[in-house]
N, C-alpha and C positions, 0 to 999 in steps of 0.2 A: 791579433798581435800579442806578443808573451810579452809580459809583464817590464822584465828588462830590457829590451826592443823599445816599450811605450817608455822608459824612463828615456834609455841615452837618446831617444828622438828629443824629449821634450827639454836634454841639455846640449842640444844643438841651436841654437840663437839662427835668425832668419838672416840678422843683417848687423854684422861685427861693426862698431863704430873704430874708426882709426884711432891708435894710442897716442896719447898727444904729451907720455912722459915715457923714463924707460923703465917706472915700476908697473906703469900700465900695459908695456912692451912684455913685461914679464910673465904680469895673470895673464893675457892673450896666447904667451906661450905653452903655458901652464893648463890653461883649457883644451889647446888644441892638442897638446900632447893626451889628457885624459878622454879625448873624444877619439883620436886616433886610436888609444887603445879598445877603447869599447869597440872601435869600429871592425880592431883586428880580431877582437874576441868572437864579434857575429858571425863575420870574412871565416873563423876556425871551424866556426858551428855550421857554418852551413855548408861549408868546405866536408866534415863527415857527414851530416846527412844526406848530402849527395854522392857520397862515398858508399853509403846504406843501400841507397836508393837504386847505384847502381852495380851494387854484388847483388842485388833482389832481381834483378834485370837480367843476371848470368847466372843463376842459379838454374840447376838440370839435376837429372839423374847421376852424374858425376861429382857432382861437389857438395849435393846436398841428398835428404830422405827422398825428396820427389822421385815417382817413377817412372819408367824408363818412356812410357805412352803419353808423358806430358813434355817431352823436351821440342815435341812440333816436328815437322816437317823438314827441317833443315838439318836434323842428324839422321842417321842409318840406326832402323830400329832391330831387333834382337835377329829378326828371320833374315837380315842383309849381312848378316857378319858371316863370314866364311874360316870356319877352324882348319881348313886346310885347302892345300892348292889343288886336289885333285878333282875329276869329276866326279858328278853326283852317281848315283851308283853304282852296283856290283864291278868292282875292277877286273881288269884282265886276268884272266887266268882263275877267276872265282870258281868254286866247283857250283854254285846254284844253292838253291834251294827250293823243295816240290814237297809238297803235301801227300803226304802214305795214305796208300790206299785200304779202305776196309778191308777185312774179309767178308765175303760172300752171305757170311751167316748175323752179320753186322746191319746187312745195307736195305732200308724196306724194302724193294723191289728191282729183280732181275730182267732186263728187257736186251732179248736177243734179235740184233740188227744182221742183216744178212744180206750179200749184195744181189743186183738183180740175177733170173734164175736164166737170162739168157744175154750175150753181149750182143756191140752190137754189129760184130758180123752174122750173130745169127745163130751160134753154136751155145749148147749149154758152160754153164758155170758150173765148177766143180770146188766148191768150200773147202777149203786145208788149212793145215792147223790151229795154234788156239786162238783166241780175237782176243782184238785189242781191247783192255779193259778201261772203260771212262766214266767216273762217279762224277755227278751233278750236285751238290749240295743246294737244297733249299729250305724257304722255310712254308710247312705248311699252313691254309690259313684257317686263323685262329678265330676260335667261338665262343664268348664267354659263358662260363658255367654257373649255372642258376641252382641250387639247389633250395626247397622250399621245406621246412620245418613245421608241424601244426601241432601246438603246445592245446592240449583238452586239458580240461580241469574237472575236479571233482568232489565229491562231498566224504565224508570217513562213516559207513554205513553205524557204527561204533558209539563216535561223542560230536560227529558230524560234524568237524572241521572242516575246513573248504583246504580243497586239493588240488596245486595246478601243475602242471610239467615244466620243466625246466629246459634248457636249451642243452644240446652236448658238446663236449667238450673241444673248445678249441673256436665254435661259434660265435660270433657277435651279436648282438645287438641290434647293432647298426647291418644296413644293406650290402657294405662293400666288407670282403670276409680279409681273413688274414691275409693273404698271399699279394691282394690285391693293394693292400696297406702298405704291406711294406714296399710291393715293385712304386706306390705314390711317391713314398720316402724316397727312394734311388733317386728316380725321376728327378724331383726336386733338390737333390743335394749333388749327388754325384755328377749328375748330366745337365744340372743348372738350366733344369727349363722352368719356364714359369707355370704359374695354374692355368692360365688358360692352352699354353701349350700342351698339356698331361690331362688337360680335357678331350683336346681335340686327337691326341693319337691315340690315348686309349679308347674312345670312339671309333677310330679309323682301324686301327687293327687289331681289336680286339670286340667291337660291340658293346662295350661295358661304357654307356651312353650316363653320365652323370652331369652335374653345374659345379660351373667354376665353385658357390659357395660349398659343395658335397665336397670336391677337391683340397679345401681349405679346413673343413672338418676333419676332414681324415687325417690331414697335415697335424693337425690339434692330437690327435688321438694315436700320432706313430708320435711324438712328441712326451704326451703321458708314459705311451710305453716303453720310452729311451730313460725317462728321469735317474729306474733306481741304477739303471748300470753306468751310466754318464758319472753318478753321483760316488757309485763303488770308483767307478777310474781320479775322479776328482781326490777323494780321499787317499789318492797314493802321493800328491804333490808335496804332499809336508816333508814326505820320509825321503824323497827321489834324490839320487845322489847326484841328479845335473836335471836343471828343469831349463831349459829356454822358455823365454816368455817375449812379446812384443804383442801391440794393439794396431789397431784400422778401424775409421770410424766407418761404420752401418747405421746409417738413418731409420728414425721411424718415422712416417708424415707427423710432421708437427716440432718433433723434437728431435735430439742431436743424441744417437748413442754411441758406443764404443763396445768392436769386438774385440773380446782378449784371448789369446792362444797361451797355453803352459803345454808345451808339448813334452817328453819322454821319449827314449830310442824306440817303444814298442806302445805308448798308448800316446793321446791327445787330448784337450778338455780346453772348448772355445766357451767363451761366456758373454753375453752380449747386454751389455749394462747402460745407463747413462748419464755414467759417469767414468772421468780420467782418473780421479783421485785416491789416494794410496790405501786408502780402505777396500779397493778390488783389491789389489794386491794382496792383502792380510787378509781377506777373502778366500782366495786362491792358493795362498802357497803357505800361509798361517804368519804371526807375528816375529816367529823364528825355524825358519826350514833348515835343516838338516843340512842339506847339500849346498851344491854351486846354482848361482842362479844365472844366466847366460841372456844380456838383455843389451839393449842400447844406454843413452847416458841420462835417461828419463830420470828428473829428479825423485817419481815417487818410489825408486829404490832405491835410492838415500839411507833409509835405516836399514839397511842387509852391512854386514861388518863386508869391509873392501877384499877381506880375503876369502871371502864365498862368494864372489859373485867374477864377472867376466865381461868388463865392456865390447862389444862386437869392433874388430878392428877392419869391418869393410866399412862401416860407419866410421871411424877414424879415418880412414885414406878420404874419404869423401869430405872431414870437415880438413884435412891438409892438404889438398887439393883446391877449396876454395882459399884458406890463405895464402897458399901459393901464387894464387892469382892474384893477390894484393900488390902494392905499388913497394919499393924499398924494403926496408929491414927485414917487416915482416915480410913480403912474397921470397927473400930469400930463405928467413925460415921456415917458412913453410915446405918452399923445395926441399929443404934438409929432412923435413920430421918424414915429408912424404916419400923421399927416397930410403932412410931406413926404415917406415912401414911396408915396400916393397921389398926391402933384404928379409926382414923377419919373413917374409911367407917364403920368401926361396929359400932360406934357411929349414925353416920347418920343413918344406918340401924333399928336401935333403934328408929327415928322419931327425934334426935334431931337437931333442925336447928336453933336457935338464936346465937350469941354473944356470950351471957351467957355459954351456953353452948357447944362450942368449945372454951374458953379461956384457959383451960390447956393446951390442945393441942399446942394450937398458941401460948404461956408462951416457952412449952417443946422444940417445932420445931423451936423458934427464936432463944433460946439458943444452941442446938443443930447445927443451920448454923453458929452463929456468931463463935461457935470453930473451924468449920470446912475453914472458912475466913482467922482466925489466924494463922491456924495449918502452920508449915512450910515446911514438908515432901515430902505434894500431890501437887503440882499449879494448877493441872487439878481439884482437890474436892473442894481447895480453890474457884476456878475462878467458877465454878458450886453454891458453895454455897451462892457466891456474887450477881451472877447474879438474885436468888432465893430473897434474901433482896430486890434487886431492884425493883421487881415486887410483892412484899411482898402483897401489897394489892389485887392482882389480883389473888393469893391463894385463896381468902376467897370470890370469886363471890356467890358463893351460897348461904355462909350465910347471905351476906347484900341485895339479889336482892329474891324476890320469882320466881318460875319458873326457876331458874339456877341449872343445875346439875354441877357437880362435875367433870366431865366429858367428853372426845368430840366423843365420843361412836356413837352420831347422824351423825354427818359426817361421820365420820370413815363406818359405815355402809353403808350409803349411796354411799359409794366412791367403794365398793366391787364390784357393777353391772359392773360399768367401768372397776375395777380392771381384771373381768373375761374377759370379751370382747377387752380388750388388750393382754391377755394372750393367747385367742384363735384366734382371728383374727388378731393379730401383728399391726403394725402400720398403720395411715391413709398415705396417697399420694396424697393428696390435702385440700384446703381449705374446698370443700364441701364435704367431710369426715370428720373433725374436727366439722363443722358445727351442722351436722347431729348428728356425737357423742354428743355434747352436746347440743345442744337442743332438742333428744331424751329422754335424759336419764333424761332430767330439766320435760321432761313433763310423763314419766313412774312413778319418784318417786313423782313427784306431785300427781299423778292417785293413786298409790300406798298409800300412806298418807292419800289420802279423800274416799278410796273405792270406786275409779270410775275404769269403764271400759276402759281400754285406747284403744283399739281396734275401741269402739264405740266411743269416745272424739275424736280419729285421723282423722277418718272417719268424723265428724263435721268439724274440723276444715280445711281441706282437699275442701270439698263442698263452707264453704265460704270462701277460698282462690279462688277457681276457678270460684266464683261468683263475686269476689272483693264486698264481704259484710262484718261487722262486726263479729269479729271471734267469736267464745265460750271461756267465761273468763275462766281459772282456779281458779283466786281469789274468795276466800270465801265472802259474802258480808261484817262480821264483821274482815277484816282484810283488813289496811288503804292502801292505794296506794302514792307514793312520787309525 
C-alpha cells in the first residue's frame, strides 16, 4: 500500500459518533468532505492506471515499435495482405518467361536421343530434320579438396642457423582453407543457419566432415579477417551526409546486449554492444557528425542539434494512432495529427518537397500538438505532444536537407537479417559470436547495397588476412573516409 493510500485509510474513523451540536455538524462535515476528496483523488489514480494498463493491452504493430509477429493470431500477418485484386501469377496475355539456351560449345555434354529404328507397324524409321534441343542443368557432386603441404626444415651449412619452410601464399594454418571460411561466413550470416546446421551440409554435400567447435573457430577467424574492412566502413559514419541508425536487442547467454545498425545508401556497420546508452552512439557516428542523422525519438540522440537529424514518421503514425485510440479530447486529437501524418506522405508522394510546400501541414500539425500540451485529461498525449515541439525541427529533415527520407525504413530493414538469425539461432555465448554477428552482417549488407558477391569479397578478404597484406576495401572510391 503507497504511503498516501495508508494515510487517507488511517483518517477514515471505523465508527462516526452522532454530532450532538451544530459545530460538531460542521467538523463531521468538514471530514467527510476531506475524505471524499482523497477518495476522489485515488478513484482519479487508479482511473489512469488502468487507462495504462489498458492501452498496454492494445498495443500491436500499429500503434506501437512491436513487430508485426507479436500482434497473435487474431490480425492477418504480412503474407495475408493482398496489394491487388488479381490472380496470382503470369496474367493473361503474358509473353512467358524461359531460360536461353547454351551454346553447344558451353554445355559439358552432348547426348543424342533418336527414336526407335523401327515403328510399330514394322517399317523403318527415317530421322529428319534438326532435334529438339533440351539442356538439364545440374549440379555435379561435390568432393572436398585436400591439399597437403610438408614444411622440411633445415640447418645453414654457413653459421648453422636452423631453417624451416614456410607455408604459401594464400594457406592457413588451420585445416579449413580460405574458400572454405568464407562459404562458413555466408552460411552463417546470409542464409542464417546455425553451427550445427553448416556442420551438417557441409558434411552432406561436400565431405568436408568437421565439429560444430571447428565451425565456431572458423566463425572466430572470418571475423578477425572482417575487423579492418568493417573498421574502414565504420570510419566513413562521422563524415556521411545521411546516416540512419536504429538498435534490436541480441542476447548473449547471461547477459542482455544491443545490436546497433548506422547504415549509408552503399555501405552498412552493425555493432553488437551491451549497452543502450549514448556513448555507442558517440562511438558510432563521433560527438558531432557532419550530416543528418535518420533515427527514431530515442533519447540518446538528444545531443545531435534538431536540424541534423530526422525523426522517423512511420514511428509518428504509430504513436498517433495509439492516441487516437484514447477516449475524448485526446483520441480526437490524435485523429487529427494522425490524419495529417497521412496527408504528408501523399503529399510527398505527389513530388512535393520544399518549405513552401509542406507549410500547411506544419501550420495544422503545430497547432494540433500545442492543444494536445494543454489539454488536461491525457498527461501521457500531453507529455507526447511536448516532447514532438521539442524536436519540432527534426520533423522536417526531409524537407530542409536533399537526400533525407521521411523515414527509417533503411535501418529498419537492414536490421531484419540479424532479426532472423536471433530468432533461429537464439543467442551468442561469447565475444567471438557477437563479433562475427556483426561484423558479418556490416560486410553482407555492405555486398548486398553495391551488388557484390560476398562469397567472393570474403574469400578475398580471408586470403589477405592470412597473408598479413592489405585487405579489399568495401568503400566506394567517391565516398570520404574520417
Amino acid at each position: 500500500m503507497h504511503s498516501d493510500e495508508h494515510a487517507s485509510s488511517q483518517s477514515i474513523p471505523d465508527a462516526v459518533a452522532m454530532p450532538a451540536t451544530v459545530a460538531q455538524c460542521h467538523e463531521v462535515i468538514q471530514a467527510q468532505a476531506r475524505q471524499i476528496e482523497v477518495l476522489l483523488q485515488r478513484v482519479a489514480r487508479h482511473e489512469e492506471q488502468m487507462a495504462v494498463l489498458q492501452e498496454r493491452l492494445k498495443l500491436d504493430s500499429h500503434n506501437s515499435s512491436k513487430p508485426p509477429s507479436s500482434d497473435g493470431p487474431g490480425r492477418p500477418n504480412r503474407a495475408q495482405r493482398r496489394a491487388s485484386e488479381r490472380k496470382r501469377g503470369a496474367q493473361k496475355g503474358h509473353p512467358g518467361s524461359y531460360r536461353a539456351l547454351l551454346p553447344e560449345a558451353e554445355v559439358n555434354g552432348v547426348h543424342d536421343c533418336r527414336p526407335a529404328p523401327r515403328c510399330e507397324c514394322g517399317a523403318e524409321v527415317a530421322v529428319q530434320g534438326k532435334p529438339l534441343r533440351h539442356q538439364v542443368f545440374d549440379i555435379p557432386p561435390a568432393r572436398v579438396d585436400v591439399q597437403e603441404y610438408r614444411l622440411y626444415s633445415g640447418v645453414c651449412r654457413g653459421c648453422g642457423k636452423p631453417q624451416r619452410a614456410v607455408l604459401p601464399s594464400g594457406v592457413p594454418t588451420g585445416q579449413i582453407g580460405p574458400r572454405a571460411l568464407a562459404l562458413i561466413g555466408v552460411l552463417g550470416t546470409r542464409y542464417h543457419l546455425t553451427q550445427f546446421k553448416i556442420r551438417d551440409l557441409l558434411a552432406q554435400m561436400t565431405g568436408l566432415d568437421f565439429s560444430v567447435g571447428a565451425i565456431s573457430q572458423a566463425h572466430g577467424k572470418v571475423a578477425v579477417a572482417m575487423k579492418a574492412p568493417v573498421a574502414e566502413v565504420a570510419a566513413t559514419l562521422a563524415t556521411a551526409p545521411v546516416v540512419h541508425m536504429d538498435e534490436t536487442s541480441y542476447p548473449r547467454e547471461g547477459s542482455a546486449n544491443w545490436v546497433w545498425a548506422a547504415i549509408q545508401p552503399k555501405l552498412a556497420v552493425f555493432s553488437v554492444l551491451p549497452s543502450r546508452a549514448r556513448y555507442v552512439i558517440h562511438d558510432l557516428i563521433g560527438q558531432a557528425p557532419q550530416g543528418v542523422v535518420v533515427s527514431d525519438r530515442y533519447a540518446g540522440y538528444a545531443y545531435i542539434d534538431c536540424g541534423q537529424r530526422q525523426v522517423c514518421w512511420a514511428h509518428l503514425l504509430r504513436d498517433f494512432t495509439r492516441i487516437a485510440q484514447r477516449a475524448g479530447v485526446a483520441g480526437r486529437i490524435g485523429r487529427r495529427l494522425l490524419g495529417l501524418g497521412y496527408v504528408m506522405f501523399r503529399w510527398r508522394g505527389k513530388g512535393k518537397t520544399s518549405t513552401e510546400d509542406f507549410e500547411p501541414i506544419m501550420r495544422r500539425l503545430r497547432q494540433a500538438l500545442e492543444r494536445g500540451t494543454q489539454q488536461p485529461q491525457c498527461p501521457r498525449t500531453a507529455n507526447t505532444c511536448d516532447n514532438l515541439l521539442k524536436v519540432w525541427a527534426a520533423l522536417w529533415g526531409f524537407v530542409t536537407h536533399a537526400g533525407v527520407e521521411p523515414t527509417n525504413n533503411a535501418a529498419e530493414r537492414a536490421l531484419r537479417g540479424i532479426v532472423l538469425k536471433r530468432k533461429i539461432s537464439g543467442p551468442t555465448r561469447s565475444r567471438r559470436g557477437d563479433e562475427f554477428i556483426a561484423r558479418g552482417f556490416s560486410v553482407h549488407e555492405t555486398c548486398r547495397r553495391q551488388g557484390l558477391d560476398m562469397w567472393g569479397y570474403l574469400q578475398r578478404a580471408v586470403v589477405a588476412w592470412i597473408d598479413k597484406v592489405p585487405h579489399p576495401s568495401l568503400v566506394p572510391a567517391a565516398v570520404p573516409t574520417g
